[in-house]
N, CA, C and O atoms as CSV, one atom per row, in Angstrom:
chain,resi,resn,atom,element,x,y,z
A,1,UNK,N,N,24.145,13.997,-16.052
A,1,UNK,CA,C,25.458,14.144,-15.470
A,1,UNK,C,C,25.467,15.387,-14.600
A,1,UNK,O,O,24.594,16.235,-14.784
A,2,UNK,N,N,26.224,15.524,-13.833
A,2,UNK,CA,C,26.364,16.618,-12.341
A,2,UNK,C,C,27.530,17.090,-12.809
A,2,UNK,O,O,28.469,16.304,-12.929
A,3,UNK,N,N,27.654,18.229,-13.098
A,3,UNK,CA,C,28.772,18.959,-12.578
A,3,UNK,C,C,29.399,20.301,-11.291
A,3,UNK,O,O,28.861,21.319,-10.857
A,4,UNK,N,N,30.282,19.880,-11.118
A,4,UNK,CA,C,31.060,21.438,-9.893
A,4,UNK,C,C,31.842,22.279,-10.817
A,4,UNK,O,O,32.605,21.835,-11.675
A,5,UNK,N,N,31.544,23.809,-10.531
A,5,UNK,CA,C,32.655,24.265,-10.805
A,5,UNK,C,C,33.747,25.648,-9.337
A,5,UNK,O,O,33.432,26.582,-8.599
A,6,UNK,N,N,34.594,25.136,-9.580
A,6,UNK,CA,C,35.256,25.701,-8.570
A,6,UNK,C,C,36.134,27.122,-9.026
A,6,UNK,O,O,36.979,26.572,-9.733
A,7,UNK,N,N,36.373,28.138,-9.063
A,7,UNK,CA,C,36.966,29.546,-9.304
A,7,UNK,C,C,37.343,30.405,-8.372
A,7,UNK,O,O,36.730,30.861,-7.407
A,8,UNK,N,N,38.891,30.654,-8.935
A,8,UNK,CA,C,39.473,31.284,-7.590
A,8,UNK,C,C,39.887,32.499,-8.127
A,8,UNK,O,O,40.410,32.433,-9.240
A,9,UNK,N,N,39.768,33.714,-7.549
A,9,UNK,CA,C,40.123,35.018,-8.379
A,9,UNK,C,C,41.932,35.207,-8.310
A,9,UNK,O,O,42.631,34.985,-7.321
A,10,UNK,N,N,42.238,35.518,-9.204
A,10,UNK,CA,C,43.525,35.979,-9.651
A,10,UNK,C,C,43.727,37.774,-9.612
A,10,UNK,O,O,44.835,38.140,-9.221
A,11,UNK,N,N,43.138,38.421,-9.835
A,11,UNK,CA,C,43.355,39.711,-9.846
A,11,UNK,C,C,44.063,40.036,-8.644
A,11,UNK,O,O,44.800,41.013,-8.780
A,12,UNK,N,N,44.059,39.488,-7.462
A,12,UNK,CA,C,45.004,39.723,-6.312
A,12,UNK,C,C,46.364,38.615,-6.303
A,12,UNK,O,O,47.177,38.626,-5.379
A,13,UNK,N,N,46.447,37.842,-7.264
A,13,UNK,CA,C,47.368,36.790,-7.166
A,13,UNK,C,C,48.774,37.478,-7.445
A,13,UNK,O,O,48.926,38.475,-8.152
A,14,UNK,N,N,49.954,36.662,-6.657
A,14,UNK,CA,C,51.309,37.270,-6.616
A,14,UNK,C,C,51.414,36.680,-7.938
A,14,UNK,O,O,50.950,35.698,-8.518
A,15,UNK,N,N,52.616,38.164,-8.338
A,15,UNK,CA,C,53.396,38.168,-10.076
A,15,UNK,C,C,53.275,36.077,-10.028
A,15,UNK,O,O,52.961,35.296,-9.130
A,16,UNK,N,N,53.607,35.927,-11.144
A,16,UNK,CA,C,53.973,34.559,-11.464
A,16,UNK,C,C,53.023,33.440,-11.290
A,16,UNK,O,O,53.361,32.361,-11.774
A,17,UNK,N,N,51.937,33.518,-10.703
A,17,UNK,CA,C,50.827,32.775,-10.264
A,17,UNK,C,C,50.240,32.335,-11.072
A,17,UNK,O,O,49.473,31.443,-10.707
A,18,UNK,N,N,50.250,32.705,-12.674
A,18,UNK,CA,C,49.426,32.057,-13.463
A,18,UNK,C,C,50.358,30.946,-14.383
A,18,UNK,O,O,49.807,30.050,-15.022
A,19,UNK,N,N,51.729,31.113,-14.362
A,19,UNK,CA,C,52.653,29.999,-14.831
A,19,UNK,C,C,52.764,29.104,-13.670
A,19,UNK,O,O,53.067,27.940,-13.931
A,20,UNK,N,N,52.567,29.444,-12.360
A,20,UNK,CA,C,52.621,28.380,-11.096
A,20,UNK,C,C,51.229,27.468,-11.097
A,20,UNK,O,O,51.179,26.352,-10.579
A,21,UNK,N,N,49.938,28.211,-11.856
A,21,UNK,CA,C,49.118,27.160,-11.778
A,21,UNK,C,C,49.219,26.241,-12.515
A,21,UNK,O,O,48.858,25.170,-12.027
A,22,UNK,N,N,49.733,26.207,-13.980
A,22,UNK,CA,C,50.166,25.815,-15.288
A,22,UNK,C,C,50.687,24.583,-14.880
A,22,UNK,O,O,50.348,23.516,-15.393
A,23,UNK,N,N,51.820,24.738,-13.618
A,23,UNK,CA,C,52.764,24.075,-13.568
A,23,UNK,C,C,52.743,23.160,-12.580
A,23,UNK,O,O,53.367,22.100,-12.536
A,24,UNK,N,N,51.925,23.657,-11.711
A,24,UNK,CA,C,51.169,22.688,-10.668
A,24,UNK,C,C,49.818,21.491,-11.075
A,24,UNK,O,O,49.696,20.332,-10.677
A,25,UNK,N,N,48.837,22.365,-12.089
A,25,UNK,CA,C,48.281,21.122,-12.813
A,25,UNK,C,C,49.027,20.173,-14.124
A,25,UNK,O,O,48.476,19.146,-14.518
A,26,UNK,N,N,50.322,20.661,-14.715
A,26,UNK,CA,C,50.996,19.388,-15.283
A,26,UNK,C,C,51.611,18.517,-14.583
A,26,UNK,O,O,51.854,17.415,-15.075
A,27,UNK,N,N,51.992,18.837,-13.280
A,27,UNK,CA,C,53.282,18.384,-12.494
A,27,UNK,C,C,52.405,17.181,-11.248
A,27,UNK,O,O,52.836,16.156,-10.720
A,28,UNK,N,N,51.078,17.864,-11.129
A,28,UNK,CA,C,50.439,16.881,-10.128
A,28,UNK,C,C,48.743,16.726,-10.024
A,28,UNK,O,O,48.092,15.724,-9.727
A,29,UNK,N,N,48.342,17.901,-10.330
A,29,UNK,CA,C,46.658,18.008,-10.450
A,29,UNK,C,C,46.388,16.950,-11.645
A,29,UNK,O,O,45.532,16.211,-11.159
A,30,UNK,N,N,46.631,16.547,-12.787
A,30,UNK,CA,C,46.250,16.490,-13.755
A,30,UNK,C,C,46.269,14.786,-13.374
A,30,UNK,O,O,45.276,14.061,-13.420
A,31,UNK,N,N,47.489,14.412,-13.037
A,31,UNK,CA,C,47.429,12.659,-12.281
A,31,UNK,C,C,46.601,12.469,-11.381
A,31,UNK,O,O,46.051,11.368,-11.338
A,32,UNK,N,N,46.230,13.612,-10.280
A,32,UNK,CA,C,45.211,12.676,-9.575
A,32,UNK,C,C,44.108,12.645,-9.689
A,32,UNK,O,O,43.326,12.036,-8.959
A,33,UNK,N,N,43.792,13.444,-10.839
A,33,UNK,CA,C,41.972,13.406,-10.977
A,33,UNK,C,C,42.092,12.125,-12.416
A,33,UNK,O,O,41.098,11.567,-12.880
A,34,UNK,N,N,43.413,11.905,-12.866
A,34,UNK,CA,C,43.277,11.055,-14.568
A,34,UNK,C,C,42.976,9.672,-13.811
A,34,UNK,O,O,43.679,9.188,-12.924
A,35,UNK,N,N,41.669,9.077,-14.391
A,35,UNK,CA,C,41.043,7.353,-13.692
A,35,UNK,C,C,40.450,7.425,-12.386
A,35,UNK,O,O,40.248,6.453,-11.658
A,36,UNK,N,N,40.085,9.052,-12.030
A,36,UNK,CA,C,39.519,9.134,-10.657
A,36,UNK,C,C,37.893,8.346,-10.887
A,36,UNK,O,O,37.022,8.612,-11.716
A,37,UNK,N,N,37.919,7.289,-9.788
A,37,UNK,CA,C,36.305,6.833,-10.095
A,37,UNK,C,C,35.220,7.863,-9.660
A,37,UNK,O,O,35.387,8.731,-8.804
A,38,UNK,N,N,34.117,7.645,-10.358
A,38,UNK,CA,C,32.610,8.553,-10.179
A,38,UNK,C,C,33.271,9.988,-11.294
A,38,UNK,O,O,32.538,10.951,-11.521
A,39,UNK,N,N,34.317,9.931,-11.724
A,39,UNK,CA,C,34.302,11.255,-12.383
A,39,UNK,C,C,34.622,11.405,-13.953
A,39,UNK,O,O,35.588,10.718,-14.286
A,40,UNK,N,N,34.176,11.966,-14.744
A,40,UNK,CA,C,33.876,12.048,-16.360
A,40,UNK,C,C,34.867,12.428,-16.362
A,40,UNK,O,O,35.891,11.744,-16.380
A,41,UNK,N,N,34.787,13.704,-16.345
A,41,UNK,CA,C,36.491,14.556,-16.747
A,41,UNK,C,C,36.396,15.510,-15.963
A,41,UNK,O,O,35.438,15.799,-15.246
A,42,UNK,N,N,37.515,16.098,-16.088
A,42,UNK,CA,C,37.975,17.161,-15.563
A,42,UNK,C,C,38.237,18.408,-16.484
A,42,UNK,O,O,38.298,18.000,-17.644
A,43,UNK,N,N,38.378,19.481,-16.433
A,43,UNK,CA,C,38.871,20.367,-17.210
A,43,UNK,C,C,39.893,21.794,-16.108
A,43,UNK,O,O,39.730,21.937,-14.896
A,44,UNK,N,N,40.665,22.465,-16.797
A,44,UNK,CA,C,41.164,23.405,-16.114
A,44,UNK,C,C,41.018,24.562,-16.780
A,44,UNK,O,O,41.085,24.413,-18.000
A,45,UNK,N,N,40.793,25.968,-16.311
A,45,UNK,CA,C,40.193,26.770,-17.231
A,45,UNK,C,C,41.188,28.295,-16.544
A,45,UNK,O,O,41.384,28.415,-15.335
A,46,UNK,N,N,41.635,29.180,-17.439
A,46,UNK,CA,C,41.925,30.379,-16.679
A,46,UNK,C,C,41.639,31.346,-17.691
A,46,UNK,O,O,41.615,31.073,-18.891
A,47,UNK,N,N,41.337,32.923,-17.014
A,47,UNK,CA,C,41.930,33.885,-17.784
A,47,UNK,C,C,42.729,34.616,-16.684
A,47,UNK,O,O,42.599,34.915,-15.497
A,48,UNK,N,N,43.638,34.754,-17.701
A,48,UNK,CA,C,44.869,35.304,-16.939
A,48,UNK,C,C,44.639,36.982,-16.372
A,48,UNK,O,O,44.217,37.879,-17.102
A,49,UNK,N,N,45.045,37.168,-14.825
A,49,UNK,CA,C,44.578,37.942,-14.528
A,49,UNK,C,C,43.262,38.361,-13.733
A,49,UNK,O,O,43.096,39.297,-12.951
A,50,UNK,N,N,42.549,37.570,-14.089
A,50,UNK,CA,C,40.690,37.216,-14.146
A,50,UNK,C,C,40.566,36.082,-12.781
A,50,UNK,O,O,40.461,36.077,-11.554
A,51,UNK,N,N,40.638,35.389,-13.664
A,51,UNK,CA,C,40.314,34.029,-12.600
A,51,UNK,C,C,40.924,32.532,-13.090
A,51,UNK,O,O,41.485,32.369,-14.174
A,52,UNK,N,N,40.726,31.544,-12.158
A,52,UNK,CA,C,40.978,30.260,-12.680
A,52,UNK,C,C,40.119,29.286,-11.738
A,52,UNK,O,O,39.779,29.549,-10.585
A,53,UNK,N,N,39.774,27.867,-12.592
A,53,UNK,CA,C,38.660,27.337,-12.900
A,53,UNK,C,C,39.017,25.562,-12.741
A,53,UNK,O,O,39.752,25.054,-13.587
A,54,UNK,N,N,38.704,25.097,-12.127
A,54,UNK,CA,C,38.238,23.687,-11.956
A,54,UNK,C,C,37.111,23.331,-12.308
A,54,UNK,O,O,36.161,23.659,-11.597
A,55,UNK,N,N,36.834,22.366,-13.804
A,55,UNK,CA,C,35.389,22.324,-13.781
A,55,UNK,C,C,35.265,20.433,-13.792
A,55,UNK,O,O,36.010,19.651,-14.383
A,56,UNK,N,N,34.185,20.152,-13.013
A,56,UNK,CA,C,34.507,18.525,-13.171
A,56,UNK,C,C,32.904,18.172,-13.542
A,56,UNK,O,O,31.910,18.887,-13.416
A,57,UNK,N,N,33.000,17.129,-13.927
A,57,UNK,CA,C,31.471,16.579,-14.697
A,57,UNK,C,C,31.478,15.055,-14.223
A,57,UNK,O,O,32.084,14.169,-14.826
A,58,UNK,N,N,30.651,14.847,-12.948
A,58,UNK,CA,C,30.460,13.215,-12.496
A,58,UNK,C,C,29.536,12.238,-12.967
A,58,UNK,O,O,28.835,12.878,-13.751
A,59,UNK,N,N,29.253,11.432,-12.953
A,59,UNK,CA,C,28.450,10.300,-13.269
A,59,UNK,C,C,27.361,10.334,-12.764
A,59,UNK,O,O,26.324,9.987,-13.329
A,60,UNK,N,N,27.506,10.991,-11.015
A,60,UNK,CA,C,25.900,10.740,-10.375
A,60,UNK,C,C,26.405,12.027,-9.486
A,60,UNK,O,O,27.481,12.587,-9.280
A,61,UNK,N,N,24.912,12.202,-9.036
A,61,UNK,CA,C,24.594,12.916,-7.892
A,61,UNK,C,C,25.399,13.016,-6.392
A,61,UNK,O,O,25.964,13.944,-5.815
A,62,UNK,N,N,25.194,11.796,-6.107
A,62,UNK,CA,C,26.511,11.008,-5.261
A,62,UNK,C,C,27.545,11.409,-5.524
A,62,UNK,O,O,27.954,12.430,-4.971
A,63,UNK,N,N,28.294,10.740,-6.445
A,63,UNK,CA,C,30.066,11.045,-7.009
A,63,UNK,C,C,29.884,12.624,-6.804
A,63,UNK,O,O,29.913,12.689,-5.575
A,64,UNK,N,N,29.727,13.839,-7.229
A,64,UNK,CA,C,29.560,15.330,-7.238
A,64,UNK,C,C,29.591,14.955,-5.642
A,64,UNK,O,O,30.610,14.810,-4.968
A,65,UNK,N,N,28.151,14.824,-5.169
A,65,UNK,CA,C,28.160,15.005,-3.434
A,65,UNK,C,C,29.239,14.874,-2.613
A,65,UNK,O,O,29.605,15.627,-1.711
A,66,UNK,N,N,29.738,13.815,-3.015
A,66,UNK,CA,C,30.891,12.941,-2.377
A,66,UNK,C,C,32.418,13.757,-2.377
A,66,UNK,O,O,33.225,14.005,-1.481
A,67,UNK,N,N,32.388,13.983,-3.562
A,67,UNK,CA,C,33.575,15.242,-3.774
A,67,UNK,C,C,33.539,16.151,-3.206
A,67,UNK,O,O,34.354,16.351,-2.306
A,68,UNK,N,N,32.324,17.274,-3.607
A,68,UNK,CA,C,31.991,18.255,-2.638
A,68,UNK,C,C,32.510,18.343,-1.303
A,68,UNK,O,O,33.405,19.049,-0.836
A,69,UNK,N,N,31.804,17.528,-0.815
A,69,UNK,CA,C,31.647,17.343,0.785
A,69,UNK,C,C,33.330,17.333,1.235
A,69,UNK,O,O,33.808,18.080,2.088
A,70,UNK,N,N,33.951,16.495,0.593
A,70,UNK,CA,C,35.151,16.440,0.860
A,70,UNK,C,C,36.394,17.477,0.649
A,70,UNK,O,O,37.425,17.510,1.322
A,71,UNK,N,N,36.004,18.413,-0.578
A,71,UNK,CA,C,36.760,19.374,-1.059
A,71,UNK,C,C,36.413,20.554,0.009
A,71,UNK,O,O,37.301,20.706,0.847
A,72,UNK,N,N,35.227,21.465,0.143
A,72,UNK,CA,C,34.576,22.152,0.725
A,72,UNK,C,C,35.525,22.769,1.791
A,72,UNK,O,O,36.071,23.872,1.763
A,73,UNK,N,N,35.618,21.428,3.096
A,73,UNK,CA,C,36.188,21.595,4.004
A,73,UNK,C,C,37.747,22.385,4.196
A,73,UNK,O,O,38.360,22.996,5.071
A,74,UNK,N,N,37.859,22.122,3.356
A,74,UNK,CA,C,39.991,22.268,2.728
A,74,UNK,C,C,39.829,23.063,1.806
A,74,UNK,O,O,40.724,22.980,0.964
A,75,UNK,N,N,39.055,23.817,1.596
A,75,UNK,CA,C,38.985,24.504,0.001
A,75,UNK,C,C,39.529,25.632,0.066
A,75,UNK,O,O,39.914,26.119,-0.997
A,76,UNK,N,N,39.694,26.266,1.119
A,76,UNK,CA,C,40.793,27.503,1.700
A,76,UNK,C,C,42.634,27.245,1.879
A,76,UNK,O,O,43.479,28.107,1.636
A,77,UNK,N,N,42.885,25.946,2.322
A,77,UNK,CA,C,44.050,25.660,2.202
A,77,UNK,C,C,44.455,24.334,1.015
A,77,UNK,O,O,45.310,23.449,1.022
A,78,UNK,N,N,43.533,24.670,0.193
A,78,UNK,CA,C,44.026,23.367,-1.450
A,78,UNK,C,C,45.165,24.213,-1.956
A,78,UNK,O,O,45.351,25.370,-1.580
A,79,UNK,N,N,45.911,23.581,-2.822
A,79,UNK,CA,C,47.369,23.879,-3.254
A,79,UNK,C,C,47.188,25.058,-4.295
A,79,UNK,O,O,48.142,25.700,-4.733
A,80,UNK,N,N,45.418,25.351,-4.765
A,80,UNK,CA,C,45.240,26.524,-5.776
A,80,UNK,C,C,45.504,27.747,-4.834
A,80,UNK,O,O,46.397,28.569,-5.042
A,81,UNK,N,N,44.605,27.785,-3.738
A,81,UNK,CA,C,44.533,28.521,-3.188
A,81,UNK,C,C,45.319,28.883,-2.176
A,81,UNK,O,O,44.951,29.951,-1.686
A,82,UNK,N,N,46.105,28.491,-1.753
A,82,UNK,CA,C,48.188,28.802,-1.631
A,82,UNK,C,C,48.765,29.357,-2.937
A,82,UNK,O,O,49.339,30.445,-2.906
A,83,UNK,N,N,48.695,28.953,-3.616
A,83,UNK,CA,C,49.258,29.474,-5.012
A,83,UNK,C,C,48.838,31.245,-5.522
A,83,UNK,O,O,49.638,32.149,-5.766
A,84,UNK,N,N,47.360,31.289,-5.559
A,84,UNK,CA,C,46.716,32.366,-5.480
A,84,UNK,C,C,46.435,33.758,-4.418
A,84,UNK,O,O,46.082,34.896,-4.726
A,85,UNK,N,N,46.783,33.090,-2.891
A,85,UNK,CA,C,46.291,33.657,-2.363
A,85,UNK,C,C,45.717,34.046,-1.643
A,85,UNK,O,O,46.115,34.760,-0.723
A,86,UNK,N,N,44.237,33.575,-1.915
A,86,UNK,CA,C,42.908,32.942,-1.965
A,86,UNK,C,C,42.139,31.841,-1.793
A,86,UNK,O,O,42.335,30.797,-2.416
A,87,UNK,N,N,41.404,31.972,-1.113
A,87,UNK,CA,C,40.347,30.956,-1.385
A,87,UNK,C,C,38.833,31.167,-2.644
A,87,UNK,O,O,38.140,32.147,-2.915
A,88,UNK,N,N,38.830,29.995,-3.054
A,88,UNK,CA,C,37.492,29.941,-4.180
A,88,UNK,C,C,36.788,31.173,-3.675
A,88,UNK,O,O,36.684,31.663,-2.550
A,89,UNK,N,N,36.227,31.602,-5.148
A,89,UNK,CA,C,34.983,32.709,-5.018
A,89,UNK,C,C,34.038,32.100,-5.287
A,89,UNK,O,O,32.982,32.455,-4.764
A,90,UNK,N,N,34.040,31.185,-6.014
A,90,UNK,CA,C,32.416,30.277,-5.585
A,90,UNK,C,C,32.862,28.996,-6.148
A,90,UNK,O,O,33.781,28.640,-6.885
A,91,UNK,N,N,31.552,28.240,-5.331
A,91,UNK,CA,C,31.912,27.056,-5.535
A,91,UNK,C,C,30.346,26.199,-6.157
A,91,UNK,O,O,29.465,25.988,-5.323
A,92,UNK,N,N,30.217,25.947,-7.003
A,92,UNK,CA,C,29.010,25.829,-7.886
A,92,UNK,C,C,28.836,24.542,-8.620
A,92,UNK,O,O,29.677,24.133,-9.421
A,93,UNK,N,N,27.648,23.863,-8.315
A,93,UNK,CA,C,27.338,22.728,-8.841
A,93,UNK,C,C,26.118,22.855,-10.001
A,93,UNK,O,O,25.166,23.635,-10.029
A,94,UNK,N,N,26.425,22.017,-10.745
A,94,UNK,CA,C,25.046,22.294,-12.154
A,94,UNK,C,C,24.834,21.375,-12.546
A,94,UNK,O,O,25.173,20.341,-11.971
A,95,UNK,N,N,24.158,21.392,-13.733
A,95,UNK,CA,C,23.873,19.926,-14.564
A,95,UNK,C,C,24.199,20.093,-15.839
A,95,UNK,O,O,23.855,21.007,-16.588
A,96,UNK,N,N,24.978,19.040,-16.093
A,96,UNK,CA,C,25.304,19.042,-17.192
A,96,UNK,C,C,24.184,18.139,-18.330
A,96,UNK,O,O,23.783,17.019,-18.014
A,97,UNK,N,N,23.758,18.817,-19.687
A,97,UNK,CA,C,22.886,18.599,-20.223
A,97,UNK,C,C,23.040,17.536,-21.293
A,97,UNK,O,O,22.400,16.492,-21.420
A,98,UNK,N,N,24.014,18.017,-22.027
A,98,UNK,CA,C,24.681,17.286,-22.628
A,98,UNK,C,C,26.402,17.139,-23.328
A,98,UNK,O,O,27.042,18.186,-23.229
A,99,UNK,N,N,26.915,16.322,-23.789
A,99,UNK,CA,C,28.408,16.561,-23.804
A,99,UNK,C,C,28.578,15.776,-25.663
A,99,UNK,O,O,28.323,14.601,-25.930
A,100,UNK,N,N,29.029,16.767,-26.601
A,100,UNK,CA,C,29.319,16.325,-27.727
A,100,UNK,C,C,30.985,16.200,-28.098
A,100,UNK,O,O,31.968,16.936,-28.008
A,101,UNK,N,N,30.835,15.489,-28.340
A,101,UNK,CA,C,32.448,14.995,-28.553
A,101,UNK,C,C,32.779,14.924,-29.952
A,101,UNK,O,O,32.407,13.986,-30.657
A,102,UNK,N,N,33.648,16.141,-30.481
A,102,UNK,CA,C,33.777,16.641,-31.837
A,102,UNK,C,C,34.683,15.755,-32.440
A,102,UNK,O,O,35.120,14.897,-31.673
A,103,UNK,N,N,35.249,15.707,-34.058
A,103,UNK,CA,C,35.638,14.394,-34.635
A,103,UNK,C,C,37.299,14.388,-34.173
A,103,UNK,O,O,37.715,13.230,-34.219
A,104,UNK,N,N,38.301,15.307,-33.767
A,104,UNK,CA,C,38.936,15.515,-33.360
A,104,UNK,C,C,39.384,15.006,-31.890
A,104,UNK,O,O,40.528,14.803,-31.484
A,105,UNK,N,N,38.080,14.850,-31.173
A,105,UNK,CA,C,38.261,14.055,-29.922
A,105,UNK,C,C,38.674,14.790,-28.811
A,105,UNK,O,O,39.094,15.886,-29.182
A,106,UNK,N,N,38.725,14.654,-27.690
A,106,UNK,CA,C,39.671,15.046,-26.390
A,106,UNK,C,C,41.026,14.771,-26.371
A,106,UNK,O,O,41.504,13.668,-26.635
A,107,UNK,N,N,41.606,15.689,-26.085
A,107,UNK,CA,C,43.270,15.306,-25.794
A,107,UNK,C,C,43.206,15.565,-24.204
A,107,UNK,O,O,42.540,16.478,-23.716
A,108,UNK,N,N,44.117,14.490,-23.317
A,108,UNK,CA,C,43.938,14.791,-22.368
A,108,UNK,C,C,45.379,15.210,-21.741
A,108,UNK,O,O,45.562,14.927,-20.557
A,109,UNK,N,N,46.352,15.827,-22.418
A,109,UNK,CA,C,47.376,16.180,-21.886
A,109,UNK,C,C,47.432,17.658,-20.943
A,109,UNK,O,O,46.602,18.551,-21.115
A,110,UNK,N,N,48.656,17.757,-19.832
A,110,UNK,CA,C,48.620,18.855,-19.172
A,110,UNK,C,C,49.807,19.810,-19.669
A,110,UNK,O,O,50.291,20.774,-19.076
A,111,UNK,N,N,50.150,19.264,-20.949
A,111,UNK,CA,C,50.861,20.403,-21.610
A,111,UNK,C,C,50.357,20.016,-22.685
A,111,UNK,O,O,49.987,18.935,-23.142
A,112,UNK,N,N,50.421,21.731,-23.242
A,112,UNK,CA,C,49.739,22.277,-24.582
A,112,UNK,C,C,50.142,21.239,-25.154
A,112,UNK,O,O,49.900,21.057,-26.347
């Protein structure tokens, strides 16, 4: 499996920016990646203050490529990076090795 991960720094982000990301991935991020084809999951990751985190895990080489290529271009004006500020501090693809799925399972909601 392929994964991206995308991170945008917060330490320069205006007051309120970390309840605006909160509220932007329950309100709309979280629907358009849920049944996106070529893609495993998604995850959203922050520390407050620090940074925040798009991490996605695809099926193939392709699906990752395909995203990429397409995000890349716009990755300065995506709705994180209005929100923040900023544009991504890096933008990083890996491999994912393996994925264990504990007895508890995934919840895939965008509120706690």
């Amino acid at each position: 499996m392929k994964g991206l991960s995308v991170r945008w720094p917060l330490a320069q982000a205006p007051s309120g920016a970390e309840q605006e990301l909160r509220d932007y991935v329950a309100d709309s991020s979280h629907a358009r990646f849920s049944g996106m084809s070529g893609l495993r999951f998604k995850t959203w990751r922050m520390r407050e203050g620090e940074w925040f985190e798009g991490t996605y895990v695809f099926v193939s080489d392709e699906a990752r490529a395909e995203f990429e290529a397409g995000f890349r271009p716009g990755a300065d004006d995506s709705p994180v990076s209005k929100i923040v500020g900023a544009g991504p501090e890096s933008i990083e693809p890996f491999e994912v090795v393996a994925i264990a799925e504990g007895w508890d399972g995934f919840s895939s909601s965008a509120r706690g």
